[in-house]
N, C-alpha and C positions, 0 to 999 in steps of 0.2 A: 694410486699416488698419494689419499691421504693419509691413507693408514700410517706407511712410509714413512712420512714428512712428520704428522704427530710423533712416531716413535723418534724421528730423529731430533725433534725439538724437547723430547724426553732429555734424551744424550746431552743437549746445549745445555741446562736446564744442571744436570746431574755433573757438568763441566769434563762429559765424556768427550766431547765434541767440542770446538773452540768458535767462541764466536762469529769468528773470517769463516769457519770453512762452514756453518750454519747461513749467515751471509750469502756466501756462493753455492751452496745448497737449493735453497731456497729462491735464489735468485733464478737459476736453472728449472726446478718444478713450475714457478709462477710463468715464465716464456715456454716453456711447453704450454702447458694448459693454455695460454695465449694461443698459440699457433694451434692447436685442437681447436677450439672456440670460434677463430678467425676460416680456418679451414670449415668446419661444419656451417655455418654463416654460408662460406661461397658454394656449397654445396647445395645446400636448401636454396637459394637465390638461381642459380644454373636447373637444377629441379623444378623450379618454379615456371624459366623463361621456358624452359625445354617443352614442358607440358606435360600431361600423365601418360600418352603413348610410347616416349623417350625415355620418362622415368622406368613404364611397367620393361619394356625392353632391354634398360641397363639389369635392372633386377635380373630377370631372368636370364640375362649373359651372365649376372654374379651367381647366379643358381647350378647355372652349368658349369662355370668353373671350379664352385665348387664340388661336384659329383665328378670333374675328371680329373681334381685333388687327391681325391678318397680313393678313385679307380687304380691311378698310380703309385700311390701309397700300398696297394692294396694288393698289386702284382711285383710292386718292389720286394716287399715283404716276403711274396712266395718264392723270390728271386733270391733270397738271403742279402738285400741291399737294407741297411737300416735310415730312413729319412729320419729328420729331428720331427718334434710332434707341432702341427699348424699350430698357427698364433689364435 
């Protein structure tokens, strides 16, 4: 998102880009990054109360899901089904 936001304040700067929509740009990256920030916050916090047997167990539900991501991806593929590529 920085890199992004630099090149696009290039644009305002070079008067590619118009002040208002730099404005509204920007206004939009800074409340994501908020709601990332505030979300990782309640995560670490829930982590915390839950304890590390809750944590190590969420982990490894996200371990499996990811390996029966890959598995289906991976029979799709031989299927001639094309999935978009994970995030």
């Amino acid at each position: 998102m920085g890199k992004r936001r630099d090149q696009v304040y290039v644009h305002k700067l070079n008067r590619v880009i118009s002040e208002e929509r730099w404005r509204e740009m920007s206004g939009a990256w800074t409340s994501q990054a908020d709601q990332i920030a505030k979300t990782i916050t309640e995560l670490e916090a829930a982590l915390l109360t839950s304890g590390a047997d809750d944590a190590r167990e969420a982990f490894e539900l996200l371990e499996q899901a990811s390996e029966l991501y890959g598995a289906i991806r991976s029979k799709s593929r031989r299927e001639g089904l094309i999935l978009p590529p994970p995030p």
